[in-house]
N, C-alpha and C positions, 0 to 999 in steps of 0.2 A: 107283858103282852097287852097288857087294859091300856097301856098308857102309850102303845105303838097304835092304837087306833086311833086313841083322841087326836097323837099328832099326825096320825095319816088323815082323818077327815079333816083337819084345821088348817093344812095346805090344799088351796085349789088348784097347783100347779104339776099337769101331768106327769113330767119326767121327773119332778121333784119326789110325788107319788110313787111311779114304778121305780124308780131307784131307790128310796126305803120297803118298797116291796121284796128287790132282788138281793138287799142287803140282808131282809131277816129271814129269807130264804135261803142264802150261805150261811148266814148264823144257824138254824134249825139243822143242816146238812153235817155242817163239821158239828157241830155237838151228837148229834145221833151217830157218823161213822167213828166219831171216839169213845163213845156209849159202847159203841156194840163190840169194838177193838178191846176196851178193858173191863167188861164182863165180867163177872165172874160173883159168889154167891155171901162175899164176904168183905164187899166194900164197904169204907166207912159213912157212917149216917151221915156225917158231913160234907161227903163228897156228893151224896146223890141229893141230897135238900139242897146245896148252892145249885147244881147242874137241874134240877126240878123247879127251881125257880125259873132258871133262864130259858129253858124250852120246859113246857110239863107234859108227860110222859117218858124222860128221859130216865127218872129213876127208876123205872119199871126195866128200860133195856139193863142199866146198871146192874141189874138185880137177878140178871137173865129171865124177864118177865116179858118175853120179847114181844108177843102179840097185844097185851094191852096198852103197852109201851107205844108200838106200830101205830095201832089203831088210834090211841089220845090224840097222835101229830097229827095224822092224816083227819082225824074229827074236826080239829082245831082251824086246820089246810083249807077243807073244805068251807066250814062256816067262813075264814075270810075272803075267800073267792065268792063262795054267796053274798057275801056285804059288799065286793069287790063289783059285783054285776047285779047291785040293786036288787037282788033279789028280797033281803031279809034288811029291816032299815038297822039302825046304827045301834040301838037303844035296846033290842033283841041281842044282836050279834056282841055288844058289850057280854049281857047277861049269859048267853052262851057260853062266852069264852069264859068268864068267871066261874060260873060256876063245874065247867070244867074241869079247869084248873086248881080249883079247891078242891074236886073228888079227886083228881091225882095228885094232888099233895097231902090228901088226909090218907089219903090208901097207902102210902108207905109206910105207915105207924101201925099198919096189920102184919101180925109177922105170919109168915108161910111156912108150914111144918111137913116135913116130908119124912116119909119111913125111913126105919132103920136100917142100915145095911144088914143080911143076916149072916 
């Protein structure tokens, strides 16, 4: 995702732009409706760290974590649309997205403990 920015600010060329805008935008889409399609409380570490790398907050769906999960994309969304429409400069919205993505990728190495059945 760091390095979808540097090459979206390094082309000044607009359709060049929103065409790798609407490309990582169907990339985020199909990984989150296959997230959420194969669910379930018992997926492999390996599956959700590859899929966490390439969108992060995906391992949270995988995990049926489904609001943090929600929320990370949608954080993520917004800060590029804020960098998108000059709100926040380049050098913030890097830092955002990073360190984002670091806290949902170090938060899957928390394991979630739920009651017993009785």
């Amino acid at each position: 995702m760091i390095l979808l920015y540097f090459i979206y600010e390094s082309i000044t060329f607009l359709p060049i732009q929103q065409y790798l805008f609407s490309g990582w935008m169907i990339l985020v889409l199909l990984t989150v409706s296959f997230s959420i399609a194969n669910a379930h409380e018992e997926v492999h570490i390996s599956q959700r760290f590859g899929f966490e790398l390439l969108v992060p907050g995906v391992g949270h769906l995988l995990r049926k974590q489904f609001i943090p999960g929600l929320s990370i994309i949608l954080l993520l969304i917004i800060i590029h649309f804020m960098y998108m429409f000059r709100a926040i400069p380049l050098h913030l919205a890097l830092l955002l997205t990073l360190s984002i993505s670091l806290f949902s990728f170090l938060s899957l190495f928390i394991r979630t403990y739920k009651k017993a059945d009785n």
